[in-house]
GUVEXTI-596585 format. One record per residue (C-alpha): y, x, z; residue number from 1. Coordinates in steps of 0.2 Angstrom, whole numbers, plus 5000, padded with zeros to 4 digits. Layout:
REM GUVEXTI-596585
R     v     u     w  num
R     Y     X     Z  NUM
...
//
This chain:
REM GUVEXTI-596585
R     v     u     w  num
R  5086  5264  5582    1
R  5084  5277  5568    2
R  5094  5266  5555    3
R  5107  5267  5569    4
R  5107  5282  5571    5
R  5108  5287  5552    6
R  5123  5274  5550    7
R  5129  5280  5564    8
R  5129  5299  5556    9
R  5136  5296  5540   10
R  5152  5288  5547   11
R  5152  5307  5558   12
R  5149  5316  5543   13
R  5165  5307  5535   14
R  5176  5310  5550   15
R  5169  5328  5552   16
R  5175  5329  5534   17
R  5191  5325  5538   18
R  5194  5334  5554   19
R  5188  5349  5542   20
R  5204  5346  5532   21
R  5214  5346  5550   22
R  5208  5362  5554   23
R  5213  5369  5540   24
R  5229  5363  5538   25
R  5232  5368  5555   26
R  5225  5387  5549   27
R  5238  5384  5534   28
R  5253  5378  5542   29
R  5252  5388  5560   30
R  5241  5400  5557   31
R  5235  5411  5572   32
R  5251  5410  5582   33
R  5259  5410  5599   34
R  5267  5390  5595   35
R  5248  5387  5590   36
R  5242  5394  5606   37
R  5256  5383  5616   38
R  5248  5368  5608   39
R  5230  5372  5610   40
R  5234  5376  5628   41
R  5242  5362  5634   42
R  5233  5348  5624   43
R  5218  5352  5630   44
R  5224  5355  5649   45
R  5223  5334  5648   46
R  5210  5333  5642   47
R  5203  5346  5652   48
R  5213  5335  5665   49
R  5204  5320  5658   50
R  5187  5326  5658   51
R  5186  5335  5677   52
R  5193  5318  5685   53
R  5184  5305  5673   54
R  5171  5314  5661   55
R  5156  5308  5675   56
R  5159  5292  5676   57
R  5165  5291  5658   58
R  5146  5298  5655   59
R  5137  5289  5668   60
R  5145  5271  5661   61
R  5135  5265  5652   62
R  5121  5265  5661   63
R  5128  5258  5675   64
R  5135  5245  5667   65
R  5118  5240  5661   66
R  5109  5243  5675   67
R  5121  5231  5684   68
R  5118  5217  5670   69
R  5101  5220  5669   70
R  5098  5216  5689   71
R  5112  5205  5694   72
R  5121  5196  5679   73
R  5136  5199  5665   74
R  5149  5191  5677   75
R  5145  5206  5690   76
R  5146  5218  5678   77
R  5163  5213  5671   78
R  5170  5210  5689   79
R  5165  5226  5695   80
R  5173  5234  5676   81
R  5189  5226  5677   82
R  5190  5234  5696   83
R  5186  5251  5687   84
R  5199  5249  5673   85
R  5215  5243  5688   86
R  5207  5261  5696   87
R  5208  5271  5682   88
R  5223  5265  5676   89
R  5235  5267  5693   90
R  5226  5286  5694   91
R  5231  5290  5677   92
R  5249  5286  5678   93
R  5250  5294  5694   94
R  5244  5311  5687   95
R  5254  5308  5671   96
R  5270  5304  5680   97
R  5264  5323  5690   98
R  5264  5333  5674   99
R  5278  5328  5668  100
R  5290  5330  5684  101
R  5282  5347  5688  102
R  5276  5355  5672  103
R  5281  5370  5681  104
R  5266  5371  5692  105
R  5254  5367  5679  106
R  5258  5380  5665  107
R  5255  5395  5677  108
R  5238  5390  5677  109
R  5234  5390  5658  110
R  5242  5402  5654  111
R  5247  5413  5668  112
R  5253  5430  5658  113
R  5265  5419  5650  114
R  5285  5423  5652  115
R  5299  5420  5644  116
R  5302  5410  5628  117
R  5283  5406  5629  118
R  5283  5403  5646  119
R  5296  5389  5640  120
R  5289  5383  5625  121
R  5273  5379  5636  122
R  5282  5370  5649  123
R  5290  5359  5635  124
R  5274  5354  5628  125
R  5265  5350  5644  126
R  5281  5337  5646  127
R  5278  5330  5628  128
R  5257  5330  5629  129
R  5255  5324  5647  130
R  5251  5304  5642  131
R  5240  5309  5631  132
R  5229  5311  5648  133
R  5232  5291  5650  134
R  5229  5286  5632  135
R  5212  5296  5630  136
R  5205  5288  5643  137
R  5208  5270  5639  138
R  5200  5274  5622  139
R  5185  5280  5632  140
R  5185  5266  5643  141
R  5186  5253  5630  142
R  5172  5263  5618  143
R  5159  5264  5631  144
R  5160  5246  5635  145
R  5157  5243  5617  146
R  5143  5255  5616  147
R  5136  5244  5631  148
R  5134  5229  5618  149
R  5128  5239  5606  150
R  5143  5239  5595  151
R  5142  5255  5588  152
R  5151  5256  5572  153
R  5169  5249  5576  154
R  5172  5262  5585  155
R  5166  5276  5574  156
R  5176  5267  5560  157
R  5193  5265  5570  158
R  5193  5283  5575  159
R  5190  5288  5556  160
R  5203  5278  5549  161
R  5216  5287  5564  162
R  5209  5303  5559  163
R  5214  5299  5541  164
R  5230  5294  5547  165
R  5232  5310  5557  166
R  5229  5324  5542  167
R  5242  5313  5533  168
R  5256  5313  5544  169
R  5255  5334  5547  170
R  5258  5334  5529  171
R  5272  5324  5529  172
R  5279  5330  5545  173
R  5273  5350  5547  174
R  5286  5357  5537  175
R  5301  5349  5546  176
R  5295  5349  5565  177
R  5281  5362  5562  178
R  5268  5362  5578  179
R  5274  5343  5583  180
R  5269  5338  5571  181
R  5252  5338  5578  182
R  5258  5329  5594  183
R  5266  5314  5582  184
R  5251  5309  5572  185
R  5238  5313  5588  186
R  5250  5299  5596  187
R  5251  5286  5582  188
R  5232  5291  5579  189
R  5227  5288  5596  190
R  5237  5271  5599  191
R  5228  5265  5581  192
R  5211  5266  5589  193
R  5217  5260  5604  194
R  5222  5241  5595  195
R  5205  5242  5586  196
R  5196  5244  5602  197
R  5206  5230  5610  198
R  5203  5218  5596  199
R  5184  5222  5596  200
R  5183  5216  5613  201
R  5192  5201  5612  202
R  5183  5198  5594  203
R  5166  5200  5603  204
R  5173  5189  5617  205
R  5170  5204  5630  206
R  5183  5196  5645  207
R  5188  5214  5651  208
R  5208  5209  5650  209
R  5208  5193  5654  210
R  5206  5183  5669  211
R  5207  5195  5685  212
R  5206  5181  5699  213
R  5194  5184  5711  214
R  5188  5203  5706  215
R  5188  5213  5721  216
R  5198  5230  5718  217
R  5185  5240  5729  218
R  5171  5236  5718  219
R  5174  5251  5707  220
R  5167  5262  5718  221
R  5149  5257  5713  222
R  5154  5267  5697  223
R  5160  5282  5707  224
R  5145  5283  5719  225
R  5133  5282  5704  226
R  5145  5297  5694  227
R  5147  5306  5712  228
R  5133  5319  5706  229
R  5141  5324  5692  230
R  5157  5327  5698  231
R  5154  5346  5702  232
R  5148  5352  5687  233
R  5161  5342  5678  234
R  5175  5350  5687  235
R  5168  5365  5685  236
R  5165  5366  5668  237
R  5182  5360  5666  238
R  5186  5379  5678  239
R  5178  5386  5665  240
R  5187  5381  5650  241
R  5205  5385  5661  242
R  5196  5402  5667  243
R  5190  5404  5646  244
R  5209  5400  5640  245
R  5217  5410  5652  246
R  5207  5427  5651  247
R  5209  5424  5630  248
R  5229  5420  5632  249
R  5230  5437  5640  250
R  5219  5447  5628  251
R  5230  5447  5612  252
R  5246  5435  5605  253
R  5236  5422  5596  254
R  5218  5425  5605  255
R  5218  5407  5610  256
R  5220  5401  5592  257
R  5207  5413  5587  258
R  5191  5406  5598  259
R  5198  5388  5593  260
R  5199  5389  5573  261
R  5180  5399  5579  262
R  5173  5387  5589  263
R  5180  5371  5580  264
R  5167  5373  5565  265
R  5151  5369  5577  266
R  5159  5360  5592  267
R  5163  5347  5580  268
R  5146  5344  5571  269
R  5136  5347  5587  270
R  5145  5334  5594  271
R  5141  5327  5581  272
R  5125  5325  5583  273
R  5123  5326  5600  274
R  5135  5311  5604  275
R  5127  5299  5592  276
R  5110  5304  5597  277
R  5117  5302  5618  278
R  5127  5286  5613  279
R  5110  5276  5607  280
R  5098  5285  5618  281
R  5107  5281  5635  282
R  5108  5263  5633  283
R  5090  5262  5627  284
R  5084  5274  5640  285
R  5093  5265  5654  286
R  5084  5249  5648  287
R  5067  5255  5647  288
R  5067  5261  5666  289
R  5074  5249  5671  290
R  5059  5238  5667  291
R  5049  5253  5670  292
R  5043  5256  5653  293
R  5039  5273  5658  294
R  5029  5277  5641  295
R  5041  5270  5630  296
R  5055  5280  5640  297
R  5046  5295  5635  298
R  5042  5287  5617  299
R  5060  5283  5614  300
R  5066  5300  5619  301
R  5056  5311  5611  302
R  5061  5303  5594  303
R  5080  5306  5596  304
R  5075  5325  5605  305
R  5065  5329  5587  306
R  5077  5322  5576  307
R  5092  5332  5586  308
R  5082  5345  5583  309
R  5083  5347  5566  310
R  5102  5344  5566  311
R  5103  5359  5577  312
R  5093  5370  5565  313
R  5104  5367  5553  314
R  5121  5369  5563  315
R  5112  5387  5570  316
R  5105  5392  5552  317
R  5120  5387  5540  318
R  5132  5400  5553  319
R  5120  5412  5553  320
R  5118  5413  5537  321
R  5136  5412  5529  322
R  5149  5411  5543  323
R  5161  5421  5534  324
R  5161  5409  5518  325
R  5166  5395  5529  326
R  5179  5404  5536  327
R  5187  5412  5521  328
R  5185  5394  5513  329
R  5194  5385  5524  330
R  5206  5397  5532  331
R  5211  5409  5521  332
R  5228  5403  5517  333
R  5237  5420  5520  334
R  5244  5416  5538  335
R  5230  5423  5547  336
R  5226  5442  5545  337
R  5210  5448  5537  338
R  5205  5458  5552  339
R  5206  5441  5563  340
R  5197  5432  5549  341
R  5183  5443  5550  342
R  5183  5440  5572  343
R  5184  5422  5568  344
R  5166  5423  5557  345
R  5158  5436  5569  346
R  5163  5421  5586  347
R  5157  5405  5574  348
R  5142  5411  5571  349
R  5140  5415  5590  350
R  5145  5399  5592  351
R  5132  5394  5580  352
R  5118  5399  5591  353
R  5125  5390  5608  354
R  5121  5372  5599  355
R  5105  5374  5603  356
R  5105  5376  5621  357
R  5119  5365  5623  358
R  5109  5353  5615  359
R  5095  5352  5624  360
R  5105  5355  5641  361
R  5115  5338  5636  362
R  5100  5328  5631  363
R  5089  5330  5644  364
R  5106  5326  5655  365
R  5105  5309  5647  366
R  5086  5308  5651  367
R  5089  5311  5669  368
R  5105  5300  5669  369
R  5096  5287  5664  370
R  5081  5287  5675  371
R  5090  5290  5692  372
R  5090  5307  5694  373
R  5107  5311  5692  374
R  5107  5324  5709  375
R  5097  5335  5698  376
R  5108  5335  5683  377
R  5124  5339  5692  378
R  5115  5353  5704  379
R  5110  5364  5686  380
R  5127  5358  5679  381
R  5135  5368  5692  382
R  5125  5384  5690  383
R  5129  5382  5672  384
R  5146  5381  5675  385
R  5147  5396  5688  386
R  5136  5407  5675  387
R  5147  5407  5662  388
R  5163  5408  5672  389
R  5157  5422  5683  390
R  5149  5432  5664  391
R  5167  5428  5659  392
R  5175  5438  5670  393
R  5165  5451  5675  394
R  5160  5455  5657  395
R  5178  5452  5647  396
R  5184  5471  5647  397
R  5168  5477  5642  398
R  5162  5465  5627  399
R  5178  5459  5624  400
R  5182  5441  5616  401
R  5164  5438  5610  402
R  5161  5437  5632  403
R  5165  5417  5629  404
R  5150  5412  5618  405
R  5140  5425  5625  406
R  5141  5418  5641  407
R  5141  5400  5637  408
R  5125  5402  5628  409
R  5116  5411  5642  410
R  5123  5399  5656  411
R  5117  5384  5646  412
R  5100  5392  5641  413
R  5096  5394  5661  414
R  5101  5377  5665  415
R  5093  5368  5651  416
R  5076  5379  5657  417
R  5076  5373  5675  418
R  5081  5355  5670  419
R  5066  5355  5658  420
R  5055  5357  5673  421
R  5063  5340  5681  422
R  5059  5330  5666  423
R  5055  5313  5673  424
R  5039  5307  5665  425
R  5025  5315  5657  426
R  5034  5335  5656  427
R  5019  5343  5647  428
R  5025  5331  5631  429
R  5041  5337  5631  430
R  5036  5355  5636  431
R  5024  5358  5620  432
R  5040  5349  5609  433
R  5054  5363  5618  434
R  5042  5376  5613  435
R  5042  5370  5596  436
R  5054  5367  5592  437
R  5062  5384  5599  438
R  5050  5393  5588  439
R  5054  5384  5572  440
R  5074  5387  5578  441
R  5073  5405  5581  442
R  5062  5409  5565  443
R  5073  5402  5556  444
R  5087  5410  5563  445
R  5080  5426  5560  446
R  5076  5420  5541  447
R  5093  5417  5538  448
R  5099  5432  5545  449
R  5089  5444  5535  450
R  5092  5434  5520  451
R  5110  5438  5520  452
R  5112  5451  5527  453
R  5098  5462  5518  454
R  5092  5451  5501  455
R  5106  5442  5495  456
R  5124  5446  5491  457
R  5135  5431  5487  458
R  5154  5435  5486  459
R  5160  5418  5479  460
R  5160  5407  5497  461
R  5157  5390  5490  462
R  5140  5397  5479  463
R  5137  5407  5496  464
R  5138  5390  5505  465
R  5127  5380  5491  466
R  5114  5394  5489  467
R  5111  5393  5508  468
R  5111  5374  5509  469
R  5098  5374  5495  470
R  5087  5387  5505  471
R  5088  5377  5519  472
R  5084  5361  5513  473
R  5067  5369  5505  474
R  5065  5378  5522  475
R  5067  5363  5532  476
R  5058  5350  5521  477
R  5042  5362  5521  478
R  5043  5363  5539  479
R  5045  5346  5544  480
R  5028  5344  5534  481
R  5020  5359  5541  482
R  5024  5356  5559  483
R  5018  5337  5554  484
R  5037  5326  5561  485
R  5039  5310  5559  486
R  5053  5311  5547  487
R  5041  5316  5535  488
R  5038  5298  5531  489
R  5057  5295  5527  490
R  5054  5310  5515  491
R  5039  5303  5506  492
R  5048  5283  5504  493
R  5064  5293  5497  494
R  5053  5302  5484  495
R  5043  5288  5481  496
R  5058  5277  5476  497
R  5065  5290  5467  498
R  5052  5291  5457  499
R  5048  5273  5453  500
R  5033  5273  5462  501
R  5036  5258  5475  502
//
């Protein structure tokens, strides 16, 4: 499971490497502007779209899916898919076909202090991005059935190569067609994958498109009902991020660009981790209860929970420590003003500190996925949801545009506490571990902090970058001795082999 996982991170590392690149051509090219904002707004209203309609049964999938394999066969399980996938891929149309006869009544929702030439520009775009609200989804569909039979690296692969192909077509096509160009190669990108994933299932001889006689159409409800729970919170964390857009589009010209090119630098290597780490644990998870393997549940989780721990650290330390040097690294290109550069450093490294709570929120949401409990999950997903939207808009005038991390860090934190409490088998285990490790993360925190801020003055960001990389790697090494984890071993056979001692 651990070689897994570490395969499984390298091939992230190389694609968060590459949507690095994207970011900051993006920065380079459009800079913080209103077309930026046009594009940020209505791309991710389908995939906002995308996620409030499918994102729970999307997430609760796979474990489904094995579940029904498990109890009643690979034959049921496909039947009951293919009915899923005629489902999902009528409701998609329908939707798509919506958006882009009406685009009219969508864009006052996203942006509703837009007028004018804006107002227009955003009404174009919703036309041009609506099917990427179909395409997303049968990406996501075809992944998670592969993640179901443990194919893990095709799909990491494919979606590297696309997003290879993506930084190279904004190249070629930014300076003649400027912010579509990001539409284009999202498209071309998108329809790669799509091929890949297709030609891994037939490879793997997983009959999901083939051979629809005697499916019964209705049989995808058993997906719905299991994903029922989680509905709630999905749609409302979906509220949240139109609530979040909306209040930033009417703050300042460009505000929306401004939290994205903020938030991008740790939304991508949290997910990161936390989607490898929820992408092996929920199939192995699933399993183990389902044979009612109770200890090894606990066994198997606790593993992944301290090893995503020590990713978090890292995310949280690394932006506490030298936020502005990533920012002026990768977006100082001279089409964003210092004074927004400076708001962009101060909201990553806000953003920094909500990859812990997040974290732990989303895993102990696989946990109780996995073990039936789904009810609970989606009741504190809710409150979650309804904390940060209500902090957003209560407290917007008075702190301003640092309200969104503010509040998703607090609305996670409480959420992640109560769900802690739910934890299904043996809690004091997993209790002392929380504790833990949310000492070892906020001393750290405050390490770095200090460090920076009071001992060390680096001006150059790449040495400012390095120098905080080494100290952490010292800091983290010493502690994953001193609080005795298990990757200590893989630390002693590295050195061992280094030096010549095996």
């Amino acid at each position: 499971m651990r070689k897994t996982a570490v395969i499984l991170f390298l091939l992230r590392i190389a694609k968060l490497a590459v949507s690095i690149f994207n970011i900051s051509l993006s920065a380079k090219y459009f800079g913080v502007s209103v077309s930026r904002d046009v594009w940020i707004l209505a791309f991710n209203c389908m995939l906002i779209l995308d996620a409030a309609i499918w994102g729970p049964v999307n997430e609760t999938f796979r474990a489904k899916f094995i579940s029904i394999k498990e109890l009643s066969g690979e034959d049921v399980a496909i039947k009951k898919a293919k009915a899923l996938l005629i489902f999902t891929f009528l409701l998609s149309a329908i939707l798509v076909a919506f958006v882009m006869l009406f685009p009219q009544l969508v864009a006052p929702l996203i942006a509703s202090t837009y007028k004018g030439e804006a107002h227009r520009q955003l009404i174009t775009m919703l036309i041009y991005v609506a099917p990427c609200f179909f395409v997303n989804q049968a990406t996501q569909i075809g992944i998670s059935l592969l993640n179901a039979y443990n194919s893990f690296y095709i799909p990491e692969i494919s979606s590297f190569l696309s997003n290879c192909l993506n930084l190279l077509l904004i190249v070629l096509f930014a300076k003649y067609i400027g912010i579509y160009s990001l539409l284009i190669a999202y498209y071309i990108g998108v329809l790669i994958l799509l091929v890949i994933i297709i030609i891994e299932l037939h490879r793997r001889k997983i009959p999901i498109l083939s051979n629809y006689r005697g499916v019964k159409y209705t049989d995808f409800t058993v997906f719905i009902l299991f994903a029922l729970p989680f509905f709630l919170p999905y749609f409302l964390g979906q509220l949240s991020s139109i609530v979040e857009k909306n209040i930033a589009s009417s703050l300042s010209s460009g505000a929306v660009s401004i939290i994205d090119y903020s938030r991008r630098f740790t939304d991508i290597l949290s997910n990161v981790i936390t989607s490898i780490l929820t992408t092996i644990l929920v199939p192995i998870l699933a399993l183990s209860f389902a044979q009612k393997k109770n200890d090894e549940f606990v066994d198997e989780f606790a593993k992944i929970y301290q090893l995503g721990f020590l990713g978090i650290i890292s995310i949280a330390c690394m932006f506490t420590g030298c936020p502005d040097a990533f920012v002026s690294l990768l977006y100082n290109h001279g089409t964003i003003a210092p004074e927004a550069l400076i708001q962009i450093g101060r909201l990553a490294m806000f953003y920094g500190w909500t990859s812990y709570p997040v974290f732990v929120y989303s895993i102990l949401g696989v946990a109780l996925i996995s073990s039936n409990n789904g009810k609970k999950i989606a009741f504190w997903g809710a409150v979650a949801q309804i904390l940060v939207v209500t902090l957003n808009i209560v407290l917007v005038k008075k702190v301003g545009i640092y309200i969104f991390p503010l509040a998703m860090f607090a609305g996670h934190l409480i959420a992640a506490f109560f769900m802690l409490a739910k934890f299904p088998f043996q809690r004091k285990k997993i209790h002392l571990q929380t504790a833990k490790y949310s000492f070892i993360i906020l001393a750290n925190v405050i390490l770095f902090y200090l460090m920076n801020n009071s001992l060390v003055t680096i001006a150059q960001p790449i040495l400012k970058i390095l120098f905080n990389f080494g100290v952490l790697c010292l800091v983290l090494g010493l502690q994953i001795f001193i609080f005795k984890f298990d990757e200590r071993f893989i630390l002693i056979k590295f050195w061992r082999k280094i030096l010549r001692y095996d």
